[in-house]
Phi, psi and omega in degrees: 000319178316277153325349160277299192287006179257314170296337174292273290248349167256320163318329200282289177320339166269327156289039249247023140290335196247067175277351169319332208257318170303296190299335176315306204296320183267018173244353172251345162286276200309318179272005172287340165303323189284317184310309202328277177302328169235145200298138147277124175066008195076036192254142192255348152354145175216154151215139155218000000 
């Protein structure tokens, strides 16, 4: 998810018609991040 939102967020910054896609790209960063970083279900699993 992460690598999805980097890639709208560079598609977007290359194109600059398609600003939809830069907030698509920076709502799929920050929550790819969140998932990333905080335990879901209490589980201690990390990937980074």
């Amino acid at each position: 998810m992460i690598t999805l939102g980097v890639i709208l967020l560079i598609l977007a910054l290359l194109v600059p018609a398609l600003k939809v896609l830069l907030w698509v790209g920076v709502v799929l960063l920050i929550v790819g991040l969140v998932l990333n970083l905080v335990p879901i279900g209490g589980k201690r699993r990390r990937y980074y």
